[in-house]
KOLVEXFI-319026 format. One line per 3 residues: number of its first residue (from 1); for each residue x, y, z of N, C-alpha, C. Coordinates in nm, 4 decimals. Layout:
<pts>
NUM) X Y Z X Y Z X Y Z; ...
</pts>
This chain:
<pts>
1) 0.0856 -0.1161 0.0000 0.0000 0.0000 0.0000 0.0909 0.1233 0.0000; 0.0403 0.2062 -0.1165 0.1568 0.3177 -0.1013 0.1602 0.4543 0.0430; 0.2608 0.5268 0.0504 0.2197 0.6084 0.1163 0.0917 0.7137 0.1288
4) 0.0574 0.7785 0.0088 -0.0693 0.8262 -0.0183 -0.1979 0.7615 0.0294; -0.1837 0.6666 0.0130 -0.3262 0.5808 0.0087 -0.3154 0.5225 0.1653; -0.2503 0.5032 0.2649 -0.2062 0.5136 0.4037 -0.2349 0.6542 0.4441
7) -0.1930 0.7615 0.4298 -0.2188 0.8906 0.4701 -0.3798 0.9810 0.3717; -0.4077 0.8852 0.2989 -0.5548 0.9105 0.2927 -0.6655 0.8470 0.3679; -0.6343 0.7498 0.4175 -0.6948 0.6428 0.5189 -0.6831 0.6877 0.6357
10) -0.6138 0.7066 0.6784 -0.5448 0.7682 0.7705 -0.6091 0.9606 0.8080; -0.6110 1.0141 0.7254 -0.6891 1.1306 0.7594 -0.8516 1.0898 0.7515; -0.9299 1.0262 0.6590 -1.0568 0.9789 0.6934 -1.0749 0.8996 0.8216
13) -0.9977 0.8215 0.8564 -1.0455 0.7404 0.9723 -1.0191 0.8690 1.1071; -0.9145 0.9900 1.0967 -0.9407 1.0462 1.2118 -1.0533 1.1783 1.2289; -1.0753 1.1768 1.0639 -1.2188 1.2518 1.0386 -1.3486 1.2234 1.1084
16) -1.3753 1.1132 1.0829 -1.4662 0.9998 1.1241 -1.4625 1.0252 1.2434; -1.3766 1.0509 1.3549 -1.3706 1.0142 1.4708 -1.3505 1.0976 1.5598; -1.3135 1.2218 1.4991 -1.3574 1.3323 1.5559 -1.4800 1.4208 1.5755
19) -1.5793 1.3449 1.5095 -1.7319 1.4351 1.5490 -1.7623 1.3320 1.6750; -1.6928 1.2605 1.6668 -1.7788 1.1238 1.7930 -1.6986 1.2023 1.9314; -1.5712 1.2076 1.9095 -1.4694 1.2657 1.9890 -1.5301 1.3739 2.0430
22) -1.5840 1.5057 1.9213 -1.5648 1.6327 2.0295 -1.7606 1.6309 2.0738; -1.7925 1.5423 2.0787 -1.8945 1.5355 2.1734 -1.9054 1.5134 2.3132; -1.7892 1.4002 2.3396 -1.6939 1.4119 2.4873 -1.6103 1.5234 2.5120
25) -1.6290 1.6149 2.4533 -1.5327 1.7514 2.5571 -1.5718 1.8060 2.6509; -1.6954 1.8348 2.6576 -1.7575 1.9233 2.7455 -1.8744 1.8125 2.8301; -1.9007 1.8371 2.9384 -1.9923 1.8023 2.9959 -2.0853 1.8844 3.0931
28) -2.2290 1.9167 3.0667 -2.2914 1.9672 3.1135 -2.3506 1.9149 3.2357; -2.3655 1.9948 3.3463 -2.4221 1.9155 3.4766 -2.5005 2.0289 3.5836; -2.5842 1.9740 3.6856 -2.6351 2.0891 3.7409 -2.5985 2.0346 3.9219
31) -2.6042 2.1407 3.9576 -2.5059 2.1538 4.0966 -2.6701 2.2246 4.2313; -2.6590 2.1928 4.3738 -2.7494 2.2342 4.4506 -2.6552 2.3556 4.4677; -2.7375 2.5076 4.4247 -2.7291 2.6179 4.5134 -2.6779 2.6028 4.6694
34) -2.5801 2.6975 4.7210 -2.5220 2.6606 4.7980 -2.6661 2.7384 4.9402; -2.7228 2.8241 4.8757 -2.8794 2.8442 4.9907 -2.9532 2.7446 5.0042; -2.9728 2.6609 4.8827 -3.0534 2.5408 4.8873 -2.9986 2.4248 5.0004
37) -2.9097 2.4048 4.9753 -2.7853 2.3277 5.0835 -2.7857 2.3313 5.1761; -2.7471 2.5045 5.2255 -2.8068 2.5351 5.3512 -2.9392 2.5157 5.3989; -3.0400 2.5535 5.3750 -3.1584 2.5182 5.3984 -3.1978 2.3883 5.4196
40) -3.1638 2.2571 5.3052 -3.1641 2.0969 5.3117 -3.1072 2.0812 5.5051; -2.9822 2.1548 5.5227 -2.8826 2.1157 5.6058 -3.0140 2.1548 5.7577; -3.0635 2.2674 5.7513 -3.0843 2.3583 5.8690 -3.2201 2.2892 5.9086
43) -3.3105 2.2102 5.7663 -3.4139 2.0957 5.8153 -3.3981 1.9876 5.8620; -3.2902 1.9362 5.8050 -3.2368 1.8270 5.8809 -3.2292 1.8608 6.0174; -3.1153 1.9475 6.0555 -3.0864 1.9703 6.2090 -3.1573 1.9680 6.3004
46) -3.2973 2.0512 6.2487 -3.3781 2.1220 6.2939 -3.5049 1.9590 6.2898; -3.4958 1.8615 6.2475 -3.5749 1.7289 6.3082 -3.4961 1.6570 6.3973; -3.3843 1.6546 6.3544 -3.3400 1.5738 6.4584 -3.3248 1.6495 6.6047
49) -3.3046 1.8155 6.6233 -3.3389 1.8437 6.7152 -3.4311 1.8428 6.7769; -3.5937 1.7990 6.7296 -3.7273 1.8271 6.7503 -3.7608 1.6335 6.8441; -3.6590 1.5867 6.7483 -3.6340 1.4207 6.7680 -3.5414 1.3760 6.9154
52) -3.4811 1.5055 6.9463 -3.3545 1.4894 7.0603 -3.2664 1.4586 7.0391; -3.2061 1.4669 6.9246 -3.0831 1.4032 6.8845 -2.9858 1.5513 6.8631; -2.8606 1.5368 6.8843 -2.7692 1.5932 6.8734 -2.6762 1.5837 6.7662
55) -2.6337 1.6463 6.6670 -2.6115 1.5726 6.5034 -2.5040 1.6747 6.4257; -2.4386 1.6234 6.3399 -2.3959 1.7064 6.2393 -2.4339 1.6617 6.1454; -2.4491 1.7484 6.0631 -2.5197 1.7217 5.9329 -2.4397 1.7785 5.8193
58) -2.4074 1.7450 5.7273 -2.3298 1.7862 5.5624 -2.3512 1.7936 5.4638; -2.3977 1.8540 5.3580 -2.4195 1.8362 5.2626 -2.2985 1.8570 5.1759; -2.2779 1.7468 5.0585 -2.1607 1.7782 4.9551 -2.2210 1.8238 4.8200
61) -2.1838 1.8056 4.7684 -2.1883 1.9037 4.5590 -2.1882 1.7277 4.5463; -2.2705 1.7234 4.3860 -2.2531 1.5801 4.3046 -2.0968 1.5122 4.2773; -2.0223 1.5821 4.3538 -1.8555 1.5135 4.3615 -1.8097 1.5079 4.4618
64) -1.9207 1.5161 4.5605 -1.8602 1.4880 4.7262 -1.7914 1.6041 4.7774; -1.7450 1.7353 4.7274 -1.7121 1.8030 4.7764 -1.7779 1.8912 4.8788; -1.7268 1.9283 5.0440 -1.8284 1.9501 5.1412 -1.9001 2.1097 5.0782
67) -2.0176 2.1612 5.0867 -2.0688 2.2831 5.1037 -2.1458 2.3056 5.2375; -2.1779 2.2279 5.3139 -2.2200 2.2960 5.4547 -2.2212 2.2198 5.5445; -2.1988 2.2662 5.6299 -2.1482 2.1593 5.7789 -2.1899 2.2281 5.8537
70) -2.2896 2.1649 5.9365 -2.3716 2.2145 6.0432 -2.3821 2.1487 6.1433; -2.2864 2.1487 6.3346 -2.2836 2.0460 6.4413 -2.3716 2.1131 6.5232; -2.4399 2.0469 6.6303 -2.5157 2.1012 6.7275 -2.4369 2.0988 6.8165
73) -2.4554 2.1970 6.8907 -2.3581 2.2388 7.0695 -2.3506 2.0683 7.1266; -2.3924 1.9842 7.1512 -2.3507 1.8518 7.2221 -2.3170 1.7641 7.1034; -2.3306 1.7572 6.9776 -2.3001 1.6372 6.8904 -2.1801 1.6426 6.9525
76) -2.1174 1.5084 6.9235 -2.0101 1.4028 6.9395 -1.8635 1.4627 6.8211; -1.7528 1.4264 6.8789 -1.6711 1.5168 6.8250 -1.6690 1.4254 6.6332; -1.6706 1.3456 6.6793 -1.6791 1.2347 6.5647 -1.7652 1.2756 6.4023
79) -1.8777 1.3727 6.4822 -2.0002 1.3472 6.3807 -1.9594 1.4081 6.2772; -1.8805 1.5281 6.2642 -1.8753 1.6239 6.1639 -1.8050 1.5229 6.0443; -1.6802 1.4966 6.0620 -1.6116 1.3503 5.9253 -1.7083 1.2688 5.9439
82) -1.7829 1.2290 6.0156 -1.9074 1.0889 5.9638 -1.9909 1.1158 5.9130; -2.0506 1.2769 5.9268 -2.1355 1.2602 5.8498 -2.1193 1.3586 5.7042; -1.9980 1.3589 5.6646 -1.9204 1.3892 5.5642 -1.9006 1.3189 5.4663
85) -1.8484 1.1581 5.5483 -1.8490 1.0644 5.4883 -1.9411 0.9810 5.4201; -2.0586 0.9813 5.4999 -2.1858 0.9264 5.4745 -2.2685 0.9910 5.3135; -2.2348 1.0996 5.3694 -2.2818 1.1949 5.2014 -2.2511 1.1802 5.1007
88) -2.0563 1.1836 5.1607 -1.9847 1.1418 4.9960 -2.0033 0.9649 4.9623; -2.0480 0.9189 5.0564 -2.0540 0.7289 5.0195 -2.1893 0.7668 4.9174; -2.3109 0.8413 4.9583 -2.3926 0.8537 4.9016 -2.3946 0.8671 4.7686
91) -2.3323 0.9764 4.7349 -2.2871 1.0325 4.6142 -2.2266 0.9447 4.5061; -2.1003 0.8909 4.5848 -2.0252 0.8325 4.5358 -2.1078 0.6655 4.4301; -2.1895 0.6195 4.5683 -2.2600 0.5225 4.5248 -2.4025 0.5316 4.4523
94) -2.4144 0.5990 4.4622 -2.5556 0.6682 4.4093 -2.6760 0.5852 4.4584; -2.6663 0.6044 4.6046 -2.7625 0.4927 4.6466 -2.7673 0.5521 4.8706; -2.8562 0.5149 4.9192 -2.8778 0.5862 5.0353 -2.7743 0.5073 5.1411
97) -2.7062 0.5226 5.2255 -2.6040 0.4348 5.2852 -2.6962 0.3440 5.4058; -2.7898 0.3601 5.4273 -2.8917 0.2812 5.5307 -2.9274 0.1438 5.4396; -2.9553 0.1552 5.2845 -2.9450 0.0322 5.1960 -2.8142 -0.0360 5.1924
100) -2.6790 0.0772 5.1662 -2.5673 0.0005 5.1473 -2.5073 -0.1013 5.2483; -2.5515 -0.0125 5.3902 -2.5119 -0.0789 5.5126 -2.5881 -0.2410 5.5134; -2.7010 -0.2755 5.4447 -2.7256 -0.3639 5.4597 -2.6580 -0.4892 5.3775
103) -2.6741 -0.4099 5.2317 -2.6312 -0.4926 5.1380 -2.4731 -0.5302 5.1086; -2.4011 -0.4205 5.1667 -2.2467 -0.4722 5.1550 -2.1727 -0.5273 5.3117; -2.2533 -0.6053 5.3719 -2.2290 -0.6985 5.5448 -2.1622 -0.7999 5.4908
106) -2.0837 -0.8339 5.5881 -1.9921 -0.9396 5.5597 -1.9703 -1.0891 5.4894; -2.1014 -1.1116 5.4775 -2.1480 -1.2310 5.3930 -2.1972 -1.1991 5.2407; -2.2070 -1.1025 5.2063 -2.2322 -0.9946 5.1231 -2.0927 -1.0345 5.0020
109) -2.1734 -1.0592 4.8163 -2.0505 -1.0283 4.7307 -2.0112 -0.9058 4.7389; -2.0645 -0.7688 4.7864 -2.0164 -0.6753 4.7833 -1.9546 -0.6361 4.9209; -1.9383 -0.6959 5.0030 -1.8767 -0.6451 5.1268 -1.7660 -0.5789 5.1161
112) -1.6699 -0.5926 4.9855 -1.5370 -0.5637 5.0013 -1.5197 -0.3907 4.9309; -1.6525 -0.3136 4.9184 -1.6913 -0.2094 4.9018 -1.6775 -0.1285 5.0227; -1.6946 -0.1624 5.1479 -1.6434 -0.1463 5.2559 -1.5032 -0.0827 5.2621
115) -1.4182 -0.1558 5.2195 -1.3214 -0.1439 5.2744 -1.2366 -0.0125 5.1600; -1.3022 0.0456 5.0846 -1.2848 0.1312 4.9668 -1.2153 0.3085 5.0654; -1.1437 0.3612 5.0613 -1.1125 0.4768 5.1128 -1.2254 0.5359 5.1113
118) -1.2367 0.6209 5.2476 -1.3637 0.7519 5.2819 -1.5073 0.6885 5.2601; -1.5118 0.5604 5.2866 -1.6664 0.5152 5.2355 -1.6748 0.4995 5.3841; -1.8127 0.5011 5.3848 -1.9012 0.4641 5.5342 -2.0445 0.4454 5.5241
121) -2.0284 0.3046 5.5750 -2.2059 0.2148 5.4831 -2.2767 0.2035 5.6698; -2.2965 0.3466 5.6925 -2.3873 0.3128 5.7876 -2.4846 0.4444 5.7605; -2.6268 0.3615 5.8080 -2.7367 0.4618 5.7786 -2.6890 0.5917 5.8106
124) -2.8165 0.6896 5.6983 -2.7549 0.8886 5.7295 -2.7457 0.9006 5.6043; -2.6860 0.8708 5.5363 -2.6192 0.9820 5.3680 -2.7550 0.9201 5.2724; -2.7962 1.0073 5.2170 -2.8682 1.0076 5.0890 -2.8084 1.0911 4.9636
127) -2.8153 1.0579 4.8666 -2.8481 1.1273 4.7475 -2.8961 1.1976 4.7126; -2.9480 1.3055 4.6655 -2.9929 1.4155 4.6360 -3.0352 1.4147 4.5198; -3.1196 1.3865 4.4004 -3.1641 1.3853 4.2517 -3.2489 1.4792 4.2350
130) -3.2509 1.4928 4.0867 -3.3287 1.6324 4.0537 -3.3437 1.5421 3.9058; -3.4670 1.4987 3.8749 -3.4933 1.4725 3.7282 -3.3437 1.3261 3.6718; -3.3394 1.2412 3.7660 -3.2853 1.1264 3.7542 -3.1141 1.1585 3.7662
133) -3.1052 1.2807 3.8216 -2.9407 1.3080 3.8116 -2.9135 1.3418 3.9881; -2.7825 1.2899 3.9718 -2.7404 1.3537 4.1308 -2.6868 1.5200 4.1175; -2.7511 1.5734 4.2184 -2.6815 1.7069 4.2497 -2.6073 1.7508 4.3858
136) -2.6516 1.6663 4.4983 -2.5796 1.6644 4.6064 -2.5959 1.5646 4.6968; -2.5487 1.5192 4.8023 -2.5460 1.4354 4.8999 -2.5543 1.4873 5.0591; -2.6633 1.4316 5.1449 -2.6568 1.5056 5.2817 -2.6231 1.3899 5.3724
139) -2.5575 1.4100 5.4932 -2.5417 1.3130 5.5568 -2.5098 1.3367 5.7147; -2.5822 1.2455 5.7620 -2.6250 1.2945 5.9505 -2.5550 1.1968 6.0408; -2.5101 1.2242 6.1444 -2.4093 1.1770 6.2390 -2.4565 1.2069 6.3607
142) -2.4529 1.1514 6.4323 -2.5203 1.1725 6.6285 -2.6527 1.1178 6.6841; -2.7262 1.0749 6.5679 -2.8919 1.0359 6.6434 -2.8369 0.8934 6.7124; -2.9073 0.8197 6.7311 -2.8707 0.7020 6.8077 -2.8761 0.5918 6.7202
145) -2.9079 0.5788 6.5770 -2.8911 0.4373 6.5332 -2.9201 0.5456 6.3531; -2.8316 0.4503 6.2610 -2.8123 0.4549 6.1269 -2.9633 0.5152 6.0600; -3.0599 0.4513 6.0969 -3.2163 0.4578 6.0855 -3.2429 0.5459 6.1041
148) -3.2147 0.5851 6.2733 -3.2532 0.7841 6.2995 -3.1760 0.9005 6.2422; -3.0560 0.8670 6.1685 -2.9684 0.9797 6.1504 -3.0562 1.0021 5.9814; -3.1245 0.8744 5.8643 -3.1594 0.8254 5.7850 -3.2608 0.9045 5.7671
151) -3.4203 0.8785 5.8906 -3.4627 0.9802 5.8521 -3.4665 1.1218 5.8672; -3.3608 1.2126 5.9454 -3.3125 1.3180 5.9564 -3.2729 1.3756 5.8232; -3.1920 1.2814 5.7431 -3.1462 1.3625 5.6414 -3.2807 1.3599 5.5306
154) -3.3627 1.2211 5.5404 -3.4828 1.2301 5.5027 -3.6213 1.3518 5.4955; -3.5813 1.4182 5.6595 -3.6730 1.4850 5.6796 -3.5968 1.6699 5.5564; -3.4630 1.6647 5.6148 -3.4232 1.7491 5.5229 -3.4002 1.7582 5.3674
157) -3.3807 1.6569 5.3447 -3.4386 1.6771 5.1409 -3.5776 1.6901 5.1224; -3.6524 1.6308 5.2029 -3.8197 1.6705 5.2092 -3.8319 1.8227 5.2032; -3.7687 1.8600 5.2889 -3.7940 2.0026 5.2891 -3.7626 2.1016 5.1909
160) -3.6656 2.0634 5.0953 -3.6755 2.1417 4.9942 -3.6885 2.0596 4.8414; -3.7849 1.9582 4.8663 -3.8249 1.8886 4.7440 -3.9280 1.9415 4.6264; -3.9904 2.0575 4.7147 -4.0339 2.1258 4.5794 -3.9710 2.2385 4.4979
163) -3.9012 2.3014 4.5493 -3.7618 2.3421 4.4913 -3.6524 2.2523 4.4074; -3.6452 2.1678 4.4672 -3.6022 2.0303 4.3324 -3.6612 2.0429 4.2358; -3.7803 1.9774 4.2424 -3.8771 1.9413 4.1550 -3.9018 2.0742 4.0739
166) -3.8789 2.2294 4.1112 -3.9297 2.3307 4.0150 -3.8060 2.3388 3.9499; -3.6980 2.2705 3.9937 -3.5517 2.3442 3.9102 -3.5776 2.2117 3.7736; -3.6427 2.0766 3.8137 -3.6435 1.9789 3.7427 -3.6827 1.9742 3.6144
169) -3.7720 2.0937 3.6030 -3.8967 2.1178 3.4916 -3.7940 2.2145 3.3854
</pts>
């Protein structure tokens, strides 16, 4: 095959493959307002205080990065990284950590998900979706069992779920 006919092949095949290509350059995505965050964060607090629980609560961005951290005067020194962690497991897994905690236990094919850096599969962290996409993760530390911290962060995405739902449309 001569050179020509190699370097004509050769420029069509990277023709070809550059409209496929520059469709992966950019990626569009939508992020929770950092008021919205706050607010998710300050309902949360604000049940589990109503509940007696003493808590930190976190919300991260759809990449786990923290935007609000909120401890109550007695939470536990612990709560603020747990429930940091719990958010970003959320995120990370795209799934609520009160399910993961069940499904990745030691008898579990997935148990060894566990043992993954910064993950923490105990109830508290949810996901955050808006129209089938993640936009943030909240996650609660101090109530007395995985379940109560669960629906805390529960009670706080409730609270600004119609604000979701209007950004969704």
């Amino acid at each position: 095959m001569g050179n020509t006919r190699r370097a004509a092949i050769s420029l069509l095949a990277v023709s070809l493959a550059l409209p496929l290509h520059a469709q992966d350059t950019l990626v569009t995505f939508r992020a929770l307002a950092p008021d919205v965050a706050l607010e998710m964060a300050q309902a949360a607090l604000t049940h589990c205080r109503d509940e007696g629980y003493q808590v930190a609560v976190a919300v991260v961005d759809r990449m786990g990065v923290p935007q609000v951290m909120l401890g109550d005067r007695f939470a536990g020194p612990h709560t603020p990284d747990t429930s940091i962690r719990k958010a970003w497991t959320a995120v990370s897994f795209r799934e609520d950590t009160l399910l993961m905690a069940e499904s990745t236990g030691p008898e579990s094919p997935q148990s060894g998900a566990r043992q993954i850096d910064n993950v923490l599969m105990i109830g508290g962290g949810i996901p955050v979706t808006v129209s089938g996409s993640i936009v943030a993760g909240i996650g609660i530390s101090g109530a007395p069992s995985g379940a109560a911290d669960h629906a805390c962060a529960k009670a706080g995405v409730d609270a600004v779920t119609a604000k979701l739902e209007l950004a969704g449309e």
